[in-house]
C-alpha positions, 0 to 999 in steps of 0.5 A: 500500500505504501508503494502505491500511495508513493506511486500516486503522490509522484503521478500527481506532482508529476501533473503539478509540475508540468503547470506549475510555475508556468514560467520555468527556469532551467535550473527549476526543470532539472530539479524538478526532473531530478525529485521525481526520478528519485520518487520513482526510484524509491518506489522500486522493488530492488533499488541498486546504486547504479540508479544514481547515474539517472538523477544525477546529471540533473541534479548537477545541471540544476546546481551549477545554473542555479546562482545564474538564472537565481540573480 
C-alpha cells in the first residue's frame, strides 16, 4: 500500500509540475526532473546504486545554473 500511495503522490506532482510555475527556469526543470526520478526510484522493488547515474546529471545541471538564472 505504501508503494502505491508513493506511486500516486509522484503521478500527481508529476501533473503539478508540468503547470506549475508556468514560467520555468532551467535550473527549476532539472530539479524538478531530478525529485521525481528519485520518487520513482524509491518506489522500486530492488533499488541498486547504479540508479544514481539517472538523477544525477540533473541534479548537477540544476546546481551549477542555479546562482545564474537565481540573480
Amino acid at each position: 500500500p505504501l508503494r502505491i500511495a508513493i506511486l500516486a503522490a509522484v503521478a500527481s506532482l508529476s501533473l503539478l509540475f508540468a503547470f506549475r510555475p508556468k514560467e520555468k527556469q532551467l535550473f527549476q526543470v532539472a530539479a524538478l526532473g531530478a525529485a521525481l526520478l528519485i520518487g520513482i526510484q524509491l518506489t522500486a522493488e530492488h533499488w541498486f546504486y547504479l540508479y544514481i547515474v539517472w538523477f544525477y546529471p540533473l541534479l548537477l545541471v540544476a546546481m551549477a545554473t542555479l546562482d545564474r538564472e537565481a540573480d
